[in-house]
C-alpha atoms as one frame of an Amber mdcrd trajectory, in Angstrom:
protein
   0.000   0.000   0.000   1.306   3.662  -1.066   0.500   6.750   1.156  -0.939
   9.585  -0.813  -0.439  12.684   0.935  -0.239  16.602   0.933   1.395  18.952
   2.059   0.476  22.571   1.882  -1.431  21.671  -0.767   1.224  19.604  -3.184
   1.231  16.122  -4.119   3.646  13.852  -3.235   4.330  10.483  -6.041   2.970
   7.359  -5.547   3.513   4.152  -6.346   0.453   2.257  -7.766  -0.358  -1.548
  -6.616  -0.039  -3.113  -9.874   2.611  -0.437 -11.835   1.847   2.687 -13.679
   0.698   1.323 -16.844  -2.691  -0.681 -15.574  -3.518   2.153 -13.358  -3.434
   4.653 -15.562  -5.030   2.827 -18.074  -8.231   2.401 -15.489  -8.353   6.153
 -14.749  -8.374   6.773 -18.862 -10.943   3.716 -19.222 -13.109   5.343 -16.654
 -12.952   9.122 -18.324 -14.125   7.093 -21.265 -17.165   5.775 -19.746 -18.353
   8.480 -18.278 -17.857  10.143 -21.111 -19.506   8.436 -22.979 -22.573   7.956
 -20.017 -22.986  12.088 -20.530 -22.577  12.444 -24.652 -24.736   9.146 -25.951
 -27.550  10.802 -25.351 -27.324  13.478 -28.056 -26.944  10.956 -30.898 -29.813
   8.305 -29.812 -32.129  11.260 -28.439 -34.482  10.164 -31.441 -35.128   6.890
 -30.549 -35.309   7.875 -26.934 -37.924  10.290 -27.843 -39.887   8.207 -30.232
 -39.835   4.935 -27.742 -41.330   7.743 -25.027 -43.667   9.504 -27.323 -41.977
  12.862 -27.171 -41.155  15.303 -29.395 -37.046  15.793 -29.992 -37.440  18.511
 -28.144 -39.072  17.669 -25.233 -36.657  14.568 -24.953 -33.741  17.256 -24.695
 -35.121  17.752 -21.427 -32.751  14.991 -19.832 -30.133  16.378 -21.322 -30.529
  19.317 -18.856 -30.984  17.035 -16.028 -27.781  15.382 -16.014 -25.950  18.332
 -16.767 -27.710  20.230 -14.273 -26.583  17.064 -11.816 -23.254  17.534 -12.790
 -23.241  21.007 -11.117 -24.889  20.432  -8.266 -23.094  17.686  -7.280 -19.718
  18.314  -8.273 -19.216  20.456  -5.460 -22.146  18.383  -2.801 -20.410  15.225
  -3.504 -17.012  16.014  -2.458 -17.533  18.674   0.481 -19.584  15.409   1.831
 -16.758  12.819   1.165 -14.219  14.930   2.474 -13.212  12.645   5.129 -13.081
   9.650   2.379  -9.444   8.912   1.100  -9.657   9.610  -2.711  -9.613   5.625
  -3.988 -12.781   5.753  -1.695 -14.569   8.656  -3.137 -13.569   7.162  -6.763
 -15.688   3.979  -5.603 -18.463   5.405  -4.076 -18.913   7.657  -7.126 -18.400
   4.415  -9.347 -21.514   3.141  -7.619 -23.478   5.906  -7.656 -22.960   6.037
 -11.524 -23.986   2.691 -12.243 -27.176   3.035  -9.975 -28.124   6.343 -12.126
 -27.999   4.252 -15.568 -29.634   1.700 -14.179 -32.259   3.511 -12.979 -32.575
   4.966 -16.321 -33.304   1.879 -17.660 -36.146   0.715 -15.420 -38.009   4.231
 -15.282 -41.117   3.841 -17.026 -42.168   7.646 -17.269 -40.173  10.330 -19.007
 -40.246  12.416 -15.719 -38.192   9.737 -13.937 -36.203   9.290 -16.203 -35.142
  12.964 -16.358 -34.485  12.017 -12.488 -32.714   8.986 -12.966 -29.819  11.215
 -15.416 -30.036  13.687 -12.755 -28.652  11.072 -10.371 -26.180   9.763 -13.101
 -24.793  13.251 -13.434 -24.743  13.971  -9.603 -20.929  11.848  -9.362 -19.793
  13.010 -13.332 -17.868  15.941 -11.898 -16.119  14.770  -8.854 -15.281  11.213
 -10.957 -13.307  13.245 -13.307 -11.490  15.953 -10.931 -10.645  12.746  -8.564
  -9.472  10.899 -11.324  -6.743  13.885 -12.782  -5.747  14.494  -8.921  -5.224
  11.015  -8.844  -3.307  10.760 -12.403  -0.939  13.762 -11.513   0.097  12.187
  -7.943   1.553   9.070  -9.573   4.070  11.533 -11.296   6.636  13.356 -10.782
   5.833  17.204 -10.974   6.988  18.031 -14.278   5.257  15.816 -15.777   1.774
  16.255 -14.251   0.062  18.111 -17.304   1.163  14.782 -19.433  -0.988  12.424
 -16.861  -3.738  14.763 -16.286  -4.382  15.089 -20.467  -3.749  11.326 -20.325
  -6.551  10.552 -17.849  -8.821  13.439 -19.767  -8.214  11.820 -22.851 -10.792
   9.342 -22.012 -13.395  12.422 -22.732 -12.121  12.803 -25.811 -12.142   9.143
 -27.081 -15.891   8.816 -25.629 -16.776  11.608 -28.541 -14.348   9.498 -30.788
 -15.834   5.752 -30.138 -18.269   5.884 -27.231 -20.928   8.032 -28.301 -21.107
   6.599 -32.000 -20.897   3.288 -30.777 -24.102   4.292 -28.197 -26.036   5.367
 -31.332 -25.445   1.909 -33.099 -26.562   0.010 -29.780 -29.568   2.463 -29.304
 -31.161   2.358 -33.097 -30.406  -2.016 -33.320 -31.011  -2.824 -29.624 -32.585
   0.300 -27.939 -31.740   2.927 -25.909 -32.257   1.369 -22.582 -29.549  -1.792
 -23.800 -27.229   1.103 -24.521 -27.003   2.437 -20.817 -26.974  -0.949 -19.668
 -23.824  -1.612 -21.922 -22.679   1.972 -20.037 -23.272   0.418 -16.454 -21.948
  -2.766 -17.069 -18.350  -0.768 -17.965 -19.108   1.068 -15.193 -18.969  -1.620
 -12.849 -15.497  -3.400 -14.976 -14.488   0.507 -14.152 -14.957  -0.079 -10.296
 -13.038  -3.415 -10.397 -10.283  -2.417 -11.889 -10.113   0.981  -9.395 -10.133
  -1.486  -6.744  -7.284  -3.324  -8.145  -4.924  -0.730  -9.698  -5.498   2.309
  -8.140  -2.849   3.299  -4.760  -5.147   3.031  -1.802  -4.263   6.388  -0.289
  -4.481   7.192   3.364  -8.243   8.890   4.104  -7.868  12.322   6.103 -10.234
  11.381   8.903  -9.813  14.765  10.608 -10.829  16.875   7.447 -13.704  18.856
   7.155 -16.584  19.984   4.458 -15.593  23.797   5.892 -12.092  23.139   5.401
 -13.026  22.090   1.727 -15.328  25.386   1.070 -12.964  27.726   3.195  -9.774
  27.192   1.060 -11.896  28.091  -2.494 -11.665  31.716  -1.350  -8.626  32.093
  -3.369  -9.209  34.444  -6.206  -6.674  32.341  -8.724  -8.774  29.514  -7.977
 -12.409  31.558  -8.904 -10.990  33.168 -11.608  -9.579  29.968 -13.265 -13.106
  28.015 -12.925 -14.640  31.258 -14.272 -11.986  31.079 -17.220 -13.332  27.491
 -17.653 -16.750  28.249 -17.414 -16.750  31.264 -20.431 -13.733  29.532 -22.340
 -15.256  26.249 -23.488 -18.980  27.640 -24.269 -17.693  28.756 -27.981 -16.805
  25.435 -28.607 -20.954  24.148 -27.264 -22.386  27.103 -29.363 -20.673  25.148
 -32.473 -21.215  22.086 -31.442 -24.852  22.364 -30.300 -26.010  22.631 -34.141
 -23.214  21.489 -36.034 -25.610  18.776 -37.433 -28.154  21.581 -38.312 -25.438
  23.441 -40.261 -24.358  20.282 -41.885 -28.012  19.227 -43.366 -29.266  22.790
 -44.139 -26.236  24.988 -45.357 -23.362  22.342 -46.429 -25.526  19.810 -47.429
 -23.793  16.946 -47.023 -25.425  13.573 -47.101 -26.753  12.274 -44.008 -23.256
   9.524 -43.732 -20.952  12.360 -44.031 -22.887  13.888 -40.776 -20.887  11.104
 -39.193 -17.661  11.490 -40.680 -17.649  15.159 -39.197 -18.906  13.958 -35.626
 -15.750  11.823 -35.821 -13.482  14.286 -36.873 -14.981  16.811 -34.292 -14.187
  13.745 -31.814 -10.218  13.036 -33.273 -10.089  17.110 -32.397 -10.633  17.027
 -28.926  -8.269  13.763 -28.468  -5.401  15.747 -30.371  -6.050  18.806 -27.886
  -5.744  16.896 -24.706  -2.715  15.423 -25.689  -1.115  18.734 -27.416  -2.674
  20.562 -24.303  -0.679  18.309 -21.600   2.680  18.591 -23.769   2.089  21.994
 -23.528   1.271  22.454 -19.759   4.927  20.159 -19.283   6.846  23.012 -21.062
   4.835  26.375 -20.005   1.138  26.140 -18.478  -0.129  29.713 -18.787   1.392
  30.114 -22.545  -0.574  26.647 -23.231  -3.760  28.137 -21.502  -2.797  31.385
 -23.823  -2.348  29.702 -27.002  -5.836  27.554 -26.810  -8.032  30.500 -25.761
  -6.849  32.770 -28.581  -6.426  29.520 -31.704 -10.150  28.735 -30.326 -11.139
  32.012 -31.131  -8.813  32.595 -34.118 -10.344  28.907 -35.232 -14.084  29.921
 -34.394 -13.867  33.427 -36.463 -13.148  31.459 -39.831 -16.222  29.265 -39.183
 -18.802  31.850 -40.740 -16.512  32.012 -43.754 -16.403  28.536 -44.700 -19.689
  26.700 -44.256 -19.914  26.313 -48.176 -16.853  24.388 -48.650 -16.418  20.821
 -47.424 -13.240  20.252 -47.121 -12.372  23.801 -44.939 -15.268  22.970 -42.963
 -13.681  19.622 -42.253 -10.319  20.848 -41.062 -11.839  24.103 -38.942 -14.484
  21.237 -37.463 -11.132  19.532 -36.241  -9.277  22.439 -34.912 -12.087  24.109
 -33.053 -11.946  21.221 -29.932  -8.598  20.655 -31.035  -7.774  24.410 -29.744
 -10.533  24.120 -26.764  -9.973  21.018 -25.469  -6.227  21.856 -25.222  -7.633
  24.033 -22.474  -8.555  21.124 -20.298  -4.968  20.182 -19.004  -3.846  23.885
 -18.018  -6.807  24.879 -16.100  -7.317  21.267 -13.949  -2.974  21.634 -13.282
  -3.251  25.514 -12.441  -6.011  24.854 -10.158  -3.876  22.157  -8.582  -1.162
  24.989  -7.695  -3.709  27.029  -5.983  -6.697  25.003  -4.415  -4.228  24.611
  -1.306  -6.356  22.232   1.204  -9.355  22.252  -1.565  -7.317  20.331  -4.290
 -10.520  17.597  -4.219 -13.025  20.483  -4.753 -11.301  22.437  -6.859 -10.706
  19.801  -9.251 -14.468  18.331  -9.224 -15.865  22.114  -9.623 -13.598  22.622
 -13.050 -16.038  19.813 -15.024 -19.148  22.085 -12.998 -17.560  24.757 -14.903
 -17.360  22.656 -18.192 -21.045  21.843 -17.548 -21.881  25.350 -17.293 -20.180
  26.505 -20.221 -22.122  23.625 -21.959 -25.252  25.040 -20.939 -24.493  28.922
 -21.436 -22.891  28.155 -24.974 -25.722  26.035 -26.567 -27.849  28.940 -25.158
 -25.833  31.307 -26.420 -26.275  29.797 -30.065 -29.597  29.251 -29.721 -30.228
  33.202 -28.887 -28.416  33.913 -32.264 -30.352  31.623 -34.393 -33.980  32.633
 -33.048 -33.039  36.354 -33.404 -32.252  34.705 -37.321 -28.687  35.901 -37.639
 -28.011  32.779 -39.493 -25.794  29.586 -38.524 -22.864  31.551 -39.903 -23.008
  33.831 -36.306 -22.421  31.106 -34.542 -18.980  31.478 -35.338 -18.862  35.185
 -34.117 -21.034  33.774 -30.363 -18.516  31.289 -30.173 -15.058  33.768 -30.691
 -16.666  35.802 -28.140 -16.435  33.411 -25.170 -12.943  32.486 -26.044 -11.823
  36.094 -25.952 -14.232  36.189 -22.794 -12.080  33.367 -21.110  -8.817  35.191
 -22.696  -9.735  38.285 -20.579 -10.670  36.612 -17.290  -7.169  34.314 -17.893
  -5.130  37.350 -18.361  -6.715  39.524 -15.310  -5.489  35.903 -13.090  -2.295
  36.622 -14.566  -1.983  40.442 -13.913  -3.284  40.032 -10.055  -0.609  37.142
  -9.297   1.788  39.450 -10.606   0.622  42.408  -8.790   0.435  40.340  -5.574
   4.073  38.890  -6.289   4.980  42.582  -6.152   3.283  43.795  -3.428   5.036
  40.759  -1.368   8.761  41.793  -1.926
């Protein structure tokens, strides 16, 4: 057994059970599942609907629950399990998220089902901020961004594999087969955590206040609030990227596909380019994704005609975003001090918010008609949001590093 501990807030390297390889390959594995738990729904939300007898739209509906579980218990989850070690909390969460798709298969009403993904999204947050805190203490410091865009990378691959594969299983076998496929990885997820993963020593004498207290750190706000603009350019694309497909390129209804794939390959290259970049210089990495995002995002309007530019901007938009990922969950692991747990969990709240305000923020343009080509120009606009807030984190830890000599 390894000892997992902190001090003053930094993580000290630990040796996993069963080597480096198998463990890390469990925290990537379970990324991927939950991943793919939160984005199947978008691309078998017709047959859910239709098998329910509501309309598309209404069906969207438990989309909104599960991210709006994400939020809320993100942050409930872990002040609550704050005296759990974290190999614990990554179990009980395990648990909690194969209960929630399990649920959602035996609800027989659309209203409890909306429950049931409210319950499946209650652990999402804290499973993934455990998981990177987890990744980046097996390390040595240098290296952290590298094993916290490893473990990440499981998001990415869910867009890549998991949620295409969840439409296949939900049009041949059903939608309700396809979370059960999700629960039953769930629970190999929870074996091999029990296996693989260090079991770190619990801090019995820690407290939910202690957890809440140390967030008062204004680096630590102002890089969840940089997470929370900075990734909703990439939803207000994303949201109606199959809209803009079908209605302006016109592709046929297999390329749709194609593009959802690329979109997917794009968010694997970022996390990896994005942890590289966090190894050699975190804030220019942080830098470099907000302004190519926007950069990326203000070419969109421009090339909606042309297939193969829409291709290659459809792969560097998440590519450029998603490279974001890495820098923000290492910075906030330099500042969260005694909250690293919370911190951490409350970055994929952010990401769930920025889900939410960018799909909103698309759908605003469209119903005001300023075409699909604006949602390039809504999209820039939150990266350059995020740019600001990142830079004003910057200029106050430099003011305060003068004001200290």
């Amino acid at each position: 057994m390894s000892d997992n501990t902190q001090v003053g807030g930094a993580i000290t390297q630990v040796a996993p059970p069963h080597g480096k390889a198998a463990a890390f390959f469990i925290l990537t594995f379970g990324t991927f599942v939950v991943g793919t738990g939160e984005f199947a729904i978008m691309g078998m939300l017709p047959e859910f609907a239709a098998s329910l007898r509501l309309s598309v739209a209404d069906a969207g509906y438990v989309i909104t629950a599960y991210a709006l579980g994400v939020v809320i218990g993100a942050p409930l989850i872990t002040i609550l399990g704050a005296r759990l070690s974290r190999r614990e909390l990554l179990l009980v969460l395990l648990v909690l998220f194969c209960f929630g798709n399990v649920l959602s298969i035996v609800m027989p009403t659309p209203g409890l089902v909306e429950v049931a993904r409210f319950i499946t999204g209650l652990p999402h947050g804290a499973l993934f901020g455990i998981s990177a805190l987890v990744g980046a203490s097996m390390v040595e410091r240098a290296r952290r961004g590298w094993a916290v865009g490893r473990v990440l990378s499981g998001i990415a691959i869910a867009t890549l594999i998991g949620a295409p594969f969840s439409t296949f299983a939900a049009n041949h076998l059903g939608w309700r087969m396809a979370y059960l496929a999700i629960a039953i990885l769930g629970f190999v997820t929870f074996l091999g955590v029990w296996r693989y993963i260090p079991a770190d020593q619990p801090n019995r004498q820690n407290s939910p206040f202690r957890e809440v207290s140390a967030m008062g750190n204004a680096q630590v706000l102002l890089t969840l609030l940089t997470a929370a603009i900075g990734f909703g350019g990439m939803f207000t694309i994303y949201t109606y990227l199959t809209s803009v497909l079908q209605d302006v390129t016109h592709v046929p209804e297999w390329e749709t596909m194609v593009y959802m794939v690329v979109w997917g390959a794009g968010m694997l290259a970022g996390a990896n380019v994005g942890a590289w970049l966090v190894d050699r210089n975190l804030d220019l990495a942080a830098l470099i994704a907000l302004a190519g995002s926007a950069v990326a995002m203000l070419v969109f309007p421009y090339i909606l005609h042309s297939q193969i530019a829409l291709m290659a901007d459809v792969f560097l938009v998440p590519t450029f975003v998603n490279a974001l990922g890495p820098a923000l969950q290492t910075r906030l692991m330099d500042f969260a001090g005694d909250a690293q747990t919370l911190a951490a969990s409350l970055n994929h709240s952010a990401f769930n918010i920025a889900n939410a305000v960018g799909a909103a923020g698309g759908s605003f343009l469209l119903a005001r008609q300023f075409g699909y080509g604006a949602l390039g120009w809504g999209g820039a606009l939150f990266s350059v949001g995020g740019l600001v807030v990142y830079l004003l984190a910057l200029i106050m830890l430099k003011r305060h590093a003068r004001e200290s000599i």
